[in-house]
MIGULUM-820455 format. One record per residue (C-alpha): residue number from 1; residue in one letter; x, y, z. Coordinates in steps of 0.05 Angstrom, whole numbers, plus 5000, padded with zeros to 4 digits. Layout:
# residues N
    k  r     u     v     w
  NUM  A     X     Y     Z
...
***
This chain:
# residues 286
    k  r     u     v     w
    1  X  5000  5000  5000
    2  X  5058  5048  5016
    3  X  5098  5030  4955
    4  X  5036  5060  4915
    5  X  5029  5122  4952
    6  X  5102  5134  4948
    7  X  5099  5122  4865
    8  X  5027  5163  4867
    9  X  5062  5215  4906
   10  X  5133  5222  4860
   11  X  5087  5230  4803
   12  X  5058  5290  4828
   13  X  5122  5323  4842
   14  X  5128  5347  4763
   15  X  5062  5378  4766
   16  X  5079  5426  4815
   17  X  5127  5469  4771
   18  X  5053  5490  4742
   19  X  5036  5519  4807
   20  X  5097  5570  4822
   21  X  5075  5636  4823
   22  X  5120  5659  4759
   23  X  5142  5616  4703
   24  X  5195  5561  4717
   25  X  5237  5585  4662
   26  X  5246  5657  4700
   27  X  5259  5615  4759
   28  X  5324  5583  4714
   29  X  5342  5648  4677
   30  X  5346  5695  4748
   31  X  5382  5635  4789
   32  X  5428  5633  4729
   33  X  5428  5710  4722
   34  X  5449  5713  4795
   35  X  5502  5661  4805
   36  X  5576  5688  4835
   37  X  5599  5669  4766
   38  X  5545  5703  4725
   39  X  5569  5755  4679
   40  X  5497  5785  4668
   41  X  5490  5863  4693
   42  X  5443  5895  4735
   43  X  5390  5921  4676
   44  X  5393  5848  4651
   45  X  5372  5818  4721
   46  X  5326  5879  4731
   47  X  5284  5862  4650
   48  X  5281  5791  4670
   49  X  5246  5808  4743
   50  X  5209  5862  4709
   51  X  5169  5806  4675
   52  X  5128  5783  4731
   53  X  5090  5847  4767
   54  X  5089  5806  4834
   55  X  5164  5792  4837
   56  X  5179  5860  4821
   57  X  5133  5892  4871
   58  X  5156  5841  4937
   59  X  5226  5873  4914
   60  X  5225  5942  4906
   61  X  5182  5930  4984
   62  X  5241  5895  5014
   63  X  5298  5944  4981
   64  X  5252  5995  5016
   65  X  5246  5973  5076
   66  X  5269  6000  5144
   67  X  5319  5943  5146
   68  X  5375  5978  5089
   69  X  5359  6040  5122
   70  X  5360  6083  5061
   71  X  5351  6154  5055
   72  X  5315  6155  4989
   73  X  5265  6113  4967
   74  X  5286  6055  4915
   75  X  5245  6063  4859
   76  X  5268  6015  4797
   77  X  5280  5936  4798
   78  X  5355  5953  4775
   79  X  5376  5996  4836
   80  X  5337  5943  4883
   81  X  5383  5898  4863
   82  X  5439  5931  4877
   83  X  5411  5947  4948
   84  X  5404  5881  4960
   85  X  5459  5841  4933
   86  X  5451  5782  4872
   87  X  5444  5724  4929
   88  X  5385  5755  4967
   89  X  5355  5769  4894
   90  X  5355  5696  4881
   91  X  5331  5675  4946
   92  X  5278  5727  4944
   93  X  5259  5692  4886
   94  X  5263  5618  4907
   95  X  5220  5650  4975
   96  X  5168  5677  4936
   97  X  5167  5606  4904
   98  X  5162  5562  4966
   99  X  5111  5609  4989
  100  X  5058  5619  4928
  101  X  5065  5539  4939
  102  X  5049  5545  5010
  103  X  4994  5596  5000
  104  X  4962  5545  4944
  105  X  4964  5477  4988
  106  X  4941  5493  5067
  107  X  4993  5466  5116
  108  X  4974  5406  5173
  109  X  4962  5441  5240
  110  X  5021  5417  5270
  111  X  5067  5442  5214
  112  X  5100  5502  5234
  113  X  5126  5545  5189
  114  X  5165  5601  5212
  115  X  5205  5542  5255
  116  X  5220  5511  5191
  117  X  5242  5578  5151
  118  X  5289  5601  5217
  119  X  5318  5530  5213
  120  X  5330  5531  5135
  121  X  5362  5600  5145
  122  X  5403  5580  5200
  123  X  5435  5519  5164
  124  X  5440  5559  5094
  125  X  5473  5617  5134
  126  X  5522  5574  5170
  127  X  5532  5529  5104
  128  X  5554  5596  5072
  129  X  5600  5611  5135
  130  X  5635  5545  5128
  131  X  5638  5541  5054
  132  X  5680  5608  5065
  133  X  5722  5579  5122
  134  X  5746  5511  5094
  135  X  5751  5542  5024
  136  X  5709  5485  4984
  137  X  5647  5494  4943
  138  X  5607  5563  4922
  139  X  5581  5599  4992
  140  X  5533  5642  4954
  141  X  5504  5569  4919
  142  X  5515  5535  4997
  143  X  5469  5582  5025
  144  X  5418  5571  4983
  145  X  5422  5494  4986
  146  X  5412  5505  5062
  147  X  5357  5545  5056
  148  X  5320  5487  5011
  149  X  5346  5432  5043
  150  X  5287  5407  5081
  151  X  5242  5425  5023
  152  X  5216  5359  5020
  153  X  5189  5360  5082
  154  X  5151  5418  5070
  155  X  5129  5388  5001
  156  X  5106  5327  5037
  157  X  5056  5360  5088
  158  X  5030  5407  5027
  159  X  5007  5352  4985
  160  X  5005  5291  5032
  161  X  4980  5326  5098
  162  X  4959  5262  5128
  163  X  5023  5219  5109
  164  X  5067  5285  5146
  165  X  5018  5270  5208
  166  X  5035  5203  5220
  167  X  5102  5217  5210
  168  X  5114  5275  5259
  169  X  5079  5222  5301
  170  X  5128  5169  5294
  171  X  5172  5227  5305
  172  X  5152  5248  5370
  173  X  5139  5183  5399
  174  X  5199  5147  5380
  175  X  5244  5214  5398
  176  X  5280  5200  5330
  177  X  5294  5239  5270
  178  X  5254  5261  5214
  179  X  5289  5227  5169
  180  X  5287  5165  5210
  181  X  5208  5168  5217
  182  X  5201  5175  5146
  183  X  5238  5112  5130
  184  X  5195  5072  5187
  185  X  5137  5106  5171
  186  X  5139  5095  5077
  187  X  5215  5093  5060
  188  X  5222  5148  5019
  189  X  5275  5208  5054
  190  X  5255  5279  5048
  191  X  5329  5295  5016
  192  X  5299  5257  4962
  193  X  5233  5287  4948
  194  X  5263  5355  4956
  195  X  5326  5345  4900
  196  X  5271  5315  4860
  197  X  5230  5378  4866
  198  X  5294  5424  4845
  199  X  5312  5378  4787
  200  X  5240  5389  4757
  201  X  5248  5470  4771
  202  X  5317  5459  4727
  203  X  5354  5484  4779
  204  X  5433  5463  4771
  205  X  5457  5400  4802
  206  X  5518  5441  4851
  207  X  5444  5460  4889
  208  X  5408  5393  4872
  209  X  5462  5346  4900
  210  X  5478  5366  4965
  211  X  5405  5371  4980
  212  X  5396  5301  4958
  213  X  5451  5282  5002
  214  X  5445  5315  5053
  215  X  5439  5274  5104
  216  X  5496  5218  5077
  217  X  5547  5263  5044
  218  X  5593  5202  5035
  219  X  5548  5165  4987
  220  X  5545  5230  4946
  221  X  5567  5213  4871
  222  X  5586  5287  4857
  223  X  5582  5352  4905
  224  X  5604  5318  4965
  225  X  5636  5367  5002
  226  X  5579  5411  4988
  227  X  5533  5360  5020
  228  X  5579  5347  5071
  229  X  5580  5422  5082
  230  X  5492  5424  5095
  231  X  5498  5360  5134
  232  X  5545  5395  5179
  233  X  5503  5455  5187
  234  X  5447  5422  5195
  235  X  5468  5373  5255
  236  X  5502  5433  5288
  237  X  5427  5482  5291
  238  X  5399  5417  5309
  239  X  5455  5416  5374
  240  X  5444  5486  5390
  241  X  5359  5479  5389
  242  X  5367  5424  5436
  243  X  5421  5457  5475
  244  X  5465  5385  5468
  245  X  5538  5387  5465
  246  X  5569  5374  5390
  247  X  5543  5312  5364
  248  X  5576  5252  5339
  249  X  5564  5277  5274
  250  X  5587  5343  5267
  251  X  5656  5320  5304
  252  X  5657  5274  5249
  253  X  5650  5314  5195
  254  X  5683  5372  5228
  255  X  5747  5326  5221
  256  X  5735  5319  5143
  257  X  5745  5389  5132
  258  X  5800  5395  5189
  259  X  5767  5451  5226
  260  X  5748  5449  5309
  261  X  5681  5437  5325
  262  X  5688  5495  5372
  263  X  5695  5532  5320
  264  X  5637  5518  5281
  265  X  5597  5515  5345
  266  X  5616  5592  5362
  267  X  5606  5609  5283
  268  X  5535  5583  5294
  269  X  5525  5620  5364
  270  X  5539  5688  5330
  271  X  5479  5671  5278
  272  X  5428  5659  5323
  273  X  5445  5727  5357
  274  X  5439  5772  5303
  275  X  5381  5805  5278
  276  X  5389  5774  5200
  277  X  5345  5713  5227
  278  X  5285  5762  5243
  279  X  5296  5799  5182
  280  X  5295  5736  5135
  281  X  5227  5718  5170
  282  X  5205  5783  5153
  283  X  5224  5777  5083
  284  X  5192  5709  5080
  285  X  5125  5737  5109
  286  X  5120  5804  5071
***
């Protein structure tokens, strides 16, 4: 019975590049457009944005708002962009995404979602942080992979509301993972469902990968430091949530890279004290 609502479910995962609120090819073109090794200028990023009225308008609200602290109001797509930087254009964009999906498919009661946007922050802040310490993969691309890479839970409790349920239930009786419920519970790994969900958006596969692996970085075929990079981050906000010492985990991986736990740990501390968690949130919520 599970095997078919798995195969029912992965066949429903193409169908939901139809519901983004823009087109799935401006989706491609701006992540492209933005990319640290894009060569595209400002007016070029600004006429592809300028295509969808929506996406222009949540800009020009955040490049406005009391967060930059500007003097004078920002008034075209092209200076907004330059306020606020190529990566927060293209997560901007991926934001608005996730949330015209959200907005379309109600949420189980139990889901909560500005818990799961502060955690995908937190991990695609620190990914970024790391990428830039150890010197290995793209921090700008790191981040965002953090910031997706528990989109397949979110996917999950969109379209299969009751399936989520009785996993968060496994969940919180067995005190074990989510990851772990979801194998007991149908076999199929969130990591999956969400790199699934980016291949069908045509996003490229130095995002895709480590969000598929996420949670084994070894098995990785390709991107594995990039996957071991999220799996680091993500054990470590799960350490400092629970207020646990360094896990297993992240000493493990922390001795891949050849950097101190400690280190990592305190990198992490400094995120969750700054006001750039608050502000994402708002972004998110605007």
């Amino acid at each position: 019975m599970y095997q078919e609502r798995v195969q029912d479910f992965l066949q429903e995962l193409p169908k939901l590049r139809e519901d983004l609120p823009f087109s799935p090819a401006l989706l491609k073109e701006l992540f492209e457009q933005t990319g640290s090794d894009s060569v595209s200028s400002l007016e070029q990023i600004a006429e592809t944005m300028s295509q969808d009225q929506g996406l222009t308008t949540r800009v020009l609200s955040l490049a406005n708002s009391a967060y930059y602290g500007l003097q004078a109001e920002v008034a075209s797509v092209g200076r907004a962009s330059a306020v606020l930087g190529l990566a927060e254009i293209r997560n901007i964009v991926l934001s608005l995404g996730i949330n015209g999906l959200t907005e379309k498919y109600p949420l189980p009661p139990n889901f909560d979602l500005t818990a799961y946007w502060r955690h995908q922050f937190l991990v695609g802040t620190l990914a970024q942080a790391i990428s830039r310490e150890v010197n290995e993969g793209k921090p700008d691309t790191l981040f965002t992979a953090g910031l997706l890479h528990d989109i397949g839970k979110l996917i999950v409790a969109m379209k299969r509301p009751d399936d989520w349920e009785n996993i968060y239930a496994i969940r919180e009786d067995n005190g074990c993972t989510d990851s772990e419920a979801e194998d007991e519970y149908w076999g199929l790994d969130h990591a999956v469902v969400g790199s699934l969900l980016l291949k069908y958006w045509d996003l490229p596969p130095d995002l895709v990968e480590p969000v598929n692996w996420h949670h084994s970085p070894a098995l990785a075929p390709e991107q594995q430091s990039g996957a071991s990079i999220v799996c680091l981050s993500d054990a470590l906000v799960h350490c400092l949530d629970l207020e646990n010492d360094c896990s297993a985990l992240v000493v493990e991986v922390c001795g891949e890279f050849q950097i101190a736990p400690e280190e990592v740990r305190e990198l992490a501390e400094e995120l969750l004290e700054s006001d750039a968690v608050d502000h994402f949130l708002s972004m998110v919520s605007m």
